[in-house]
C-alpha positions as CSV (number, residue, x, y, z in Angstrom):
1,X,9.3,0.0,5.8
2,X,7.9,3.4,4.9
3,X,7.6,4.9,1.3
4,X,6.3,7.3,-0.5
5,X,3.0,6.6,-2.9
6,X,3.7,9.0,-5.8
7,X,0.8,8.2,-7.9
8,X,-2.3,10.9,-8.2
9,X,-6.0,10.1,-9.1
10,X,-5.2,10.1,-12.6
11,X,-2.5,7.5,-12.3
12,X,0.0,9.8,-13.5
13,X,3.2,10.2,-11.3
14,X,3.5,12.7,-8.6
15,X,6.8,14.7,-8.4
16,X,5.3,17.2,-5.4
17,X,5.5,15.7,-2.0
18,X,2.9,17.9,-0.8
19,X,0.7,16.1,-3.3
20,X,1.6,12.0,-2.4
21,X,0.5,9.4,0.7
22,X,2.9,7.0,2.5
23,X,2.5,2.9,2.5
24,X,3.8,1.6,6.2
25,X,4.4,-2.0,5.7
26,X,5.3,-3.9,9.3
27,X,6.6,-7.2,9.9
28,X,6.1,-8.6,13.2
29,X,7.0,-12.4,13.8
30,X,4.0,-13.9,15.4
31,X,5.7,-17.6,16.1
32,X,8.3,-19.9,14.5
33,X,7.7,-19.6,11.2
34,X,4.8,-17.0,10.8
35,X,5.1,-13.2,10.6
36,X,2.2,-10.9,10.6
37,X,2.1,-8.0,7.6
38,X,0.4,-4.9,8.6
39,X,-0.1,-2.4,5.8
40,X,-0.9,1.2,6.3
41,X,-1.6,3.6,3.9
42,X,-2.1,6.8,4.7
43,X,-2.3,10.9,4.1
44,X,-4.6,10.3,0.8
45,X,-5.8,13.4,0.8
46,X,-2.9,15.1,0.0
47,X,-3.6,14.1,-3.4
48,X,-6.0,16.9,-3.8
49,X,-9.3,16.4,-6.0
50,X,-9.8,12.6,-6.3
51,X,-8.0,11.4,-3.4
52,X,-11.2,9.5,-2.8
53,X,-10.7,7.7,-5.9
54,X,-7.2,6.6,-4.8
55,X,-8.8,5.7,-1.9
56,X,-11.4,3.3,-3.1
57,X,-8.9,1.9,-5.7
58,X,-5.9,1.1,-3.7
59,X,-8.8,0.0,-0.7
60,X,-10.9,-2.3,-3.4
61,X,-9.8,-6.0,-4.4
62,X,-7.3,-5.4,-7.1
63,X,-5.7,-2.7,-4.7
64,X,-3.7,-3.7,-1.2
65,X,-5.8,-6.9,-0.9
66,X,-4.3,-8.3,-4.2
67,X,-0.7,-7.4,-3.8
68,X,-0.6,-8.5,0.2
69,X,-2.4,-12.0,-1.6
70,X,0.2,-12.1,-4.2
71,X,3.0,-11.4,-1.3
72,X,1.7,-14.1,0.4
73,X,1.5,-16.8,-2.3
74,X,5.4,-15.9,-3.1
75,X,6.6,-16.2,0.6
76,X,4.8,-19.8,0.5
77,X,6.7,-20.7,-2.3
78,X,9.8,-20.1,-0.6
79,X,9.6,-21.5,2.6
């Protein structure tokens, strides 16, 4: 799954695409009953000025970590 992340250093929505990154999420099935999650986020400099704030925010523990956690603890719910 590939999408666009349209949100800029100052958490304010992006309408240029010049100016956004793209998420990559894979799903690979590892055995019966287990599937690995590989998360890519990528081309965070297009954001311009502050990109490395994006960076360490959606890198950090209440970025990706917490929502792949949060994924995680809903899929066990439901299996």
């Amino acid at each position: 799954m590939l999408f666009s992340w349209d949100i800029g250093p100052t958490w304010q929505v992006e309408s240029d695409p010049g100016k956004t990154s793209e998420v990559e999420v894979r799903f690979t099935a590892e055995s019966d009953g287990r599937t690995r999650v590989d998360l890519e986020h990528r081309h965070l400099e297009r954001h311009g000025a502050g990109w490395r704030s994006v960076a360490d925010g959606v890198d950090g523990q209440a970025g990706w970590p917490l929502y792949l956690k949060r994924y995680h603890d809903v899929v066990a719910e439901e299996a």
